[in-house]
FIPAMI-234220 format. One line per 8 residues: number of its first residue (from 1); their letters; for each residue x, y, z of C-alpha. Coordinates in nm, 4 decimals, padded with zeros to 6 digits. Layout:
<pts>
NUM) a) X/Y/Z ~ ...
</pts>
This chain:
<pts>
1) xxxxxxxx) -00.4163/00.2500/00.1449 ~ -00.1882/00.5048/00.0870 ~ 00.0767/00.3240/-00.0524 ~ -00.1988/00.2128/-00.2905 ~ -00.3522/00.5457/-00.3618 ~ 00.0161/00.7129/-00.4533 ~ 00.0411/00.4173/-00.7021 ~ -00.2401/00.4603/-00.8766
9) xxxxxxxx) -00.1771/00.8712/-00.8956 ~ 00.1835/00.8394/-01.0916 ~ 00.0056/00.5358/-01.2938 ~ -00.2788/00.7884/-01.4141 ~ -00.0198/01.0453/-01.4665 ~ 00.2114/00.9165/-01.6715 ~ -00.0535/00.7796/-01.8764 ~ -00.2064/01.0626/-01.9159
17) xxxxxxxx) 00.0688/01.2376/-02.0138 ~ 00.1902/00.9871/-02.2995 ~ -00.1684/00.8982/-02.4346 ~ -00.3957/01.2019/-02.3544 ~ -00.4016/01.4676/-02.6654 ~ -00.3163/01.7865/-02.5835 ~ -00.4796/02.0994/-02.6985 ~ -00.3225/02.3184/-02.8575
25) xxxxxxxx) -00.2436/02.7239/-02.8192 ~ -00.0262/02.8834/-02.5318 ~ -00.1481/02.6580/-02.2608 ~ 00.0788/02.3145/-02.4069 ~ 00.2976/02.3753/-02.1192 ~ 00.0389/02.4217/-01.8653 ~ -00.1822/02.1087/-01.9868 ~ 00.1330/01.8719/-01.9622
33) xxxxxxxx) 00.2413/01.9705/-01.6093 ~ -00.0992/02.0943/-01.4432 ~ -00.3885/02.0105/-01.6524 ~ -00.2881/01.6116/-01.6787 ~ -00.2497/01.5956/-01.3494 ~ -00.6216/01.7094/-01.2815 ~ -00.7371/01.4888/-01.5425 ~ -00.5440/01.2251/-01.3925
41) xxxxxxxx) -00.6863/01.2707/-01.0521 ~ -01.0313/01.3126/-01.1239 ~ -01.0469/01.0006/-01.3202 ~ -00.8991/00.8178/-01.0059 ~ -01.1780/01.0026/-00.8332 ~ -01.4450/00.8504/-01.0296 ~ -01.2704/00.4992/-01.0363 ~ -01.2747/00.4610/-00.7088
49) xxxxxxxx) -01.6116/00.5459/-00.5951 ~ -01.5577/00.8744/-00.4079 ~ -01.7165/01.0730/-00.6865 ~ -01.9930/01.0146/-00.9610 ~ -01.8161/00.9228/-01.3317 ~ -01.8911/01.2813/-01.4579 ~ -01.6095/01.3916/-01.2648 ~ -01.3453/01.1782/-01.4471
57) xxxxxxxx) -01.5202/01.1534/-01.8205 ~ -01.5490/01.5395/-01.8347 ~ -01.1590/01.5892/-01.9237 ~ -01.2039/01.9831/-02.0087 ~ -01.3214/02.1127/-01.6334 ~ -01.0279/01.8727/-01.5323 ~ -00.8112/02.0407/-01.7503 ~ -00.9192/02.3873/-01.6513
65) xxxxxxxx) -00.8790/02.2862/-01.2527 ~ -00.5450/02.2367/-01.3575 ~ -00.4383/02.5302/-01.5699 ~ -00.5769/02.7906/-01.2790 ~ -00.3595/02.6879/-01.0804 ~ -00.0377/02.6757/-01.3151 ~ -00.0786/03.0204/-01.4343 ~ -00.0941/03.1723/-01.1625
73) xxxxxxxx) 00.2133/02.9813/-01.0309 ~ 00.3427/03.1221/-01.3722 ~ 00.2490/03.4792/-01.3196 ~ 00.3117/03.5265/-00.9493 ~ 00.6644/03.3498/-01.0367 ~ 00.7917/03.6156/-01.2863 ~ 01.0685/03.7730/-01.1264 ~ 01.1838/03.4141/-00.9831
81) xxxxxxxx) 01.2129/03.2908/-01.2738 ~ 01.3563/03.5522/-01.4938 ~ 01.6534/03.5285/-01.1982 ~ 01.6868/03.1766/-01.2650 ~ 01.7118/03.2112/-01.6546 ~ 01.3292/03.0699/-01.6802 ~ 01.0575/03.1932/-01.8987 ~ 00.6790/03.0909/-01.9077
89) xxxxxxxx) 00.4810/03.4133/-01.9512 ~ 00.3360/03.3325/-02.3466 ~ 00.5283/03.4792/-02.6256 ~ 00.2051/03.5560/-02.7940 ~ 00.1245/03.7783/-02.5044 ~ 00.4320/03.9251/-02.3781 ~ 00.5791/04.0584/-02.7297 ~ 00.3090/04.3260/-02.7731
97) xxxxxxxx) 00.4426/04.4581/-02.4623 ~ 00.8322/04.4447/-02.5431 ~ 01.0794/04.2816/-02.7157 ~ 01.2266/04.0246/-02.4551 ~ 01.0426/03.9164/-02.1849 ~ 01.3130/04.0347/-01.9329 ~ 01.2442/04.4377/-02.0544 ~ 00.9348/04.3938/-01.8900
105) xxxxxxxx) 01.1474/04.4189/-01.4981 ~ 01.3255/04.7395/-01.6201 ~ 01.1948/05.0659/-01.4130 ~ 01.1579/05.2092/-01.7334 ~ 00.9064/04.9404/-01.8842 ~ 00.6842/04.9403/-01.5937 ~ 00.3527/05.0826/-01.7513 ~ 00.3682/04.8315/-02.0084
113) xxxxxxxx) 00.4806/04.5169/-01.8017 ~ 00.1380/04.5979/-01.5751 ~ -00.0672/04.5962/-01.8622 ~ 00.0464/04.2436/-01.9534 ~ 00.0423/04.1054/-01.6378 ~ -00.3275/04.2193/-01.6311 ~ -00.3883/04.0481/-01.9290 ~ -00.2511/03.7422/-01.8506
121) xxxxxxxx) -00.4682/03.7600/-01.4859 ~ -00.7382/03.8304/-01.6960 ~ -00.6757/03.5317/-01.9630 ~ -00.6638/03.2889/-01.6100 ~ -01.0028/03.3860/-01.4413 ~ -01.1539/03.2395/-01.7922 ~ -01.0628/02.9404/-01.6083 ~ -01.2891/03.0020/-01.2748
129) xxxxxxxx) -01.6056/02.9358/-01.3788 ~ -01.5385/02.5937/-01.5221 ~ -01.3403/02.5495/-01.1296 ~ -01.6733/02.6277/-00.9850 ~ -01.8240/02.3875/-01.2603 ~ -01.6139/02.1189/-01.0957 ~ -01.6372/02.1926/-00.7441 ~ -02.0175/02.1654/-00.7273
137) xxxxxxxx) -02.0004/01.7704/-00.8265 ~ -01.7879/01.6810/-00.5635 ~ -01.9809/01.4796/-00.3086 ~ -01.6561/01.3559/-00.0453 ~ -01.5806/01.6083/00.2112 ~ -01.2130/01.5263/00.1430 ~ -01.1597/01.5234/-00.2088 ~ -01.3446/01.8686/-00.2009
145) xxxxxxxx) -01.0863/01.9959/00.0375 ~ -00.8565/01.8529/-00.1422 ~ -00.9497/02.0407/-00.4604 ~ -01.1021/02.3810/-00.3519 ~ -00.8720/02.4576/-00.1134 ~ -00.5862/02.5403/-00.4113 ~ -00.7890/02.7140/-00.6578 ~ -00.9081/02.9535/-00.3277
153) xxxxxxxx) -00.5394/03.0569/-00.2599 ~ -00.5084/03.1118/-00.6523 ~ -00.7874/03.3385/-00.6942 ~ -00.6247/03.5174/-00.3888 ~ -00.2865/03.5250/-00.4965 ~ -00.4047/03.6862/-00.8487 ~ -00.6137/03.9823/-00.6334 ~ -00.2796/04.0260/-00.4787
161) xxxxxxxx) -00.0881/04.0424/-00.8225 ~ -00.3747/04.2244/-01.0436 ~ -00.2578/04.5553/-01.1168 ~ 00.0577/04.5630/-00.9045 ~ 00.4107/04.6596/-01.0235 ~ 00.5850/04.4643/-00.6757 ~ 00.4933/04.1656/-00.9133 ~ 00.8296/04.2662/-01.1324
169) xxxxxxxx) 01.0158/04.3933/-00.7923 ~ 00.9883/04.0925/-00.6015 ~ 00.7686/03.8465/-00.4139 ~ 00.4092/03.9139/-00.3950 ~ 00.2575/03.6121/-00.1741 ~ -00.0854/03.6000/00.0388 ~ -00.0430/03.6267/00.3862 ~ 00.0372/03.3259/00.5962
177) xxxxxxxx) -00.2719/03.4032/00.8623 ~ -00.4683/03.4753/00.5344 ~ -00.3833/03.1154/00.3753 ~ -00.5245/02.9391/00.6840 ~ -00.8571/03.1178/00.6790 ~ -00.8768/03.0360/00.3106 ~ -00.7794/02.6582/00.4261 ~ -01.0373/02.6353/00.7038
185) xxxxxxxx) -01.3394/02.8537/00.5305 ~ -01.2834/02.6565/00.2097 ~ -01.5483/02.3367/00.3080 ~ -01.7921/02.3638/00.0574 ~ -01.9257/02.5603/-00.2430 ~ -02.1443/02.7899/-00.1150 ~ -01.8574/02.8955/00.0706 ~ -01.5846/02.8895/-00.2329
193) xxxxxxxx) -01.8438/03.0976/-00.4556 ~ -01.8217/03.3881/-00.1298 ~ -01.4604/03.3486/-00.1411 ~ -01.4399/03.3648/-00.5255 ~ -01.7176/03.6814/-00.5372 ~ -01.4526/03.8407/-00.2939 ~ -01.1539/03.8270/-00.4673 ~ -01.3022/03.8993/-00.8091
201) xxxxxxxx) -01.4531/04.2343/-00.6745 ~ -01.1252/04.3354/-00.5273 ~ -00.9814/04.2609/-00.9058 ~ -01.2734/04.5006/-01.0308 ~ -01.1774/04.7650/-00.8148 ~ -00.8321/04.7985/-00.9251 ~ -00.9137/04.7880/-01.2728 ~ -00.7682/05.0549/-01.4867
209) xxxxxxxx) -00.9936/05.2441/-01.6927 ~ -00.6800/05.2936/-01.9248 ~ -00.5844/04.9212/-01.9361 ~ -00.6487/04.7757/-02.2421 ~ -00.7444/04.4788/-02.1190 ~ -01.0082/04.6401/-01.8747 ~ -01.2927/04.5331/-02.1040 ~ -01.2385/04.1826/-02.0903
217) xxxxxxxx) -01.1418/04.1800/-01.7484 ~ -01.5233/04.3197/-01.6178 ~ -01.7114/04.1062/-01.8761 ~ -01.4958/03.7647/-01.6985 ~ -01.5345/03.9171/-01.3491 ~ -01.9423/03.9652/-01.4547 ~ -01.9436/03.6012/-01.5392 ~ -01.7870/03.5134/-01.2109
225) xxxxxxxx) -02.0072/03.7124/-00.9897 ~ -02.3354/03.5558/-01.1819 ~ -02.2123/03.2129/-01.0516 ~ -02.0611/03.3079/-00.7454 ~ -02.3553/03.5217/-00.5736 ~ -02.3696/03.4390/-00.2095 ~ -02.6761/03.2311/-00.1913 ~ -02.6988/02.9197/00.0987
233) xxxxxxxx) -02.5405/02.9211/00.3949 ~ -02.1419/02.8666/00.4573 ~ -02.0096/02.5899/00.6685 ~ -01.8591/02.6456/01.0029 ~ -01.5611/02.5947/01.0748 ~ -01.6361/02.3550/01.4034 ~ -01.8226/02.1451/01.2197 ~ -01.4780/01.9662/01.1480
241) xxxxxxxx) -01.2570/01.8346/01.4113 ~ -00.8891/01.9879/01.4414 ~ -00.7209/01.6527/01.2922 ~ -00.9132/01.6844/00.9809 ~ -00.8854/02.0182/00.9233 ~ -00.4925/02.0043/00.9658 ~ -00.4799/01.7212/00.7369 ~ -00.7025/01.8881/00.4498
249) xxxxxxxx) -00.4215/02.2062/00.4718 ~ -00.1584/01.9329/00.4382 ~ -00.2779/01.8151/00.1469 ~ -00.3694/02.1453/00.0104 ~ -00.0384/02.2609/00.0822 ~ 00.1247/01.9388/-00.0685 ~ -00.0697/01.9700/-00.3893 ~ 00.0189/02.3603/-00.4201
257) xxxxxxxx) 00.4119/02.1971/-00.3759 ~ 00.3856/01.9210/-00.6151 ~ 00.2525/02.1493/-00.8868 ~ 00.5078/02.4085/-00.8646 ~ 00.8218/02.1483/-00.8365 ~ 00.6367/01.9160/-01.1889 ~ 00.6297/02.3146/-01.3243 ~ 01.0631/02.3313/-01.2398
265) xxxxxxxx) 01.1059/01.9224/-01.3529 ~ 00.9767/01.9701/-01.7005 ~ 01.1279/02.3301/-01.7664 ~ 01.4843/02.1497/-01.6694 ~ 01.3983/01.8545/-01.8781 ~ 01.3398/02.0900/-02.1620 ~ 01.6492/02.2753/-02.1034 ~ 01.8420/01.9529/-02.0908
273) xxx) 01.6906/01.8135/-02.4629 ~ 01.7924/02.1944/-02.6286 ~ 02.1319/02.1075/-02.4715
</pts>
């Protein structure tokens, strides 16, 4: 079954990419290496039965599952990637804050490299309402593992990165004890909307009144805490046995992997056309 199921993921994949349009604006990039591959998987979803067609006809909260995740590999990645000679942060965005995208790690630029980084934090949650969307038509226990448990660590890792100059520094990462309660709390929506509501209030607290994205940021945050009010009860963790929790962080963990390595793959196969 396996062997099976891995087929039928590259098949969707590369389909996707070749014959699925992509929309267009700054988030190309993030649609071809993120955004296909939740289209992709949610239309394997609905193909085989584990979830109702809904899930694989409607392409855009696919898309969106997709492109949370990406950016914030994107953002989070910054320094990373500026020491590797990479560069994903949007042109559109970055070049009302300097004139190369590398001035934005000198000590010097710091102000301004904080206020794009909240914008671009900001431009991402747009895409957690239509994750929620998603997550409350998923009906298998595993594929909502499988999905949630991702877009949880995301929404944490952007708390962690809102507002924060380390971000240009170095590494700013969850914390490894905090990963596994996000793993193991992360069974089913009632719980992801808590976990969501939490990390979008810590956002609100650190919001600038100066920044001039701090508008936008409280009205997406507002949205967020409309559909993520705690309101029916969260599943305990012993509900599930040991084995199937450890294999839902596997895959979690393995689908966090795969998205940042596709991310690498198609910058290098860029590079390598240019050349």
């Amino acid at each position: 079954y396996l062997s099976v199921t891995v087929f039928f993921f590259f098949f969707f994949f590369f389909f996707f990419f070749f014959f699925v349009p992509c929309p267009p604006g700054a988030s190309q990039y993030c649609h071809y290496v993120a955004g296909l591959v939740g289209i992709g998987l949610s239309r394997l979803f609905s193909a085989s039965e584990l979830e109702d067609p809904i899930v694989g006809q409607d392409t855009e909260l696919a898309n969106s599952m997709g492109l949370f995740l990406q950016k914030t590999n994107i953002i989070r990645d910054y320094l990373e990637d500026q020491l590797e000679g990479r560069e994903f942060w949007p042109r559109e965005v970055w070049s009302r804050y300097a004139k190369k995208l590398s001035d934005l790690a000198k000590p010097e630029n710091i102000d301004m490299a904080v206020q794009c980084l909240n914008e671009l934090i900001t431009n991402a949650l747009h895409h957690v309402p239509d994750v929620l969307t998603y997550l409350s038509r998923l009906k298998n226990q595993s594929v909502f593992n499988f999905c949630a448990i991702p877009q949880v660590m995301a929404i944490a890792t952007l708390a962690a990165c809102y507002n924060n100059k380390q971000v240009f520094r170095g590494v700013v990462k969850i914390r490894k004890g905090q990963a596994v309660t996000l793993m193991m709390d992360a069974t089913n929506i009632q719980a992801v909307k808590a976990i969501m509501y939490q990390y979008v209030e810590e956002i609100y607290q650190k919001i600038p009144s100066t920044d001039p994205s701090s508008n936008k940021t409280q009205q997406i945050i507002a949205s967020i805490r409309a559909m993520s009010l705690p309101g029916g009860p969260m599943a305990s963790r012993h509900h599930y046995s040991p084995i199937y929790l450890s294999c839902a962080m596997l895959l979690a963990a393995l689908s966090w992997q795969y998205l940042s390595t596709i991310s690498k793959a198609a910058e290098e196969y860029v590079q390598a056309g240019e050349n």
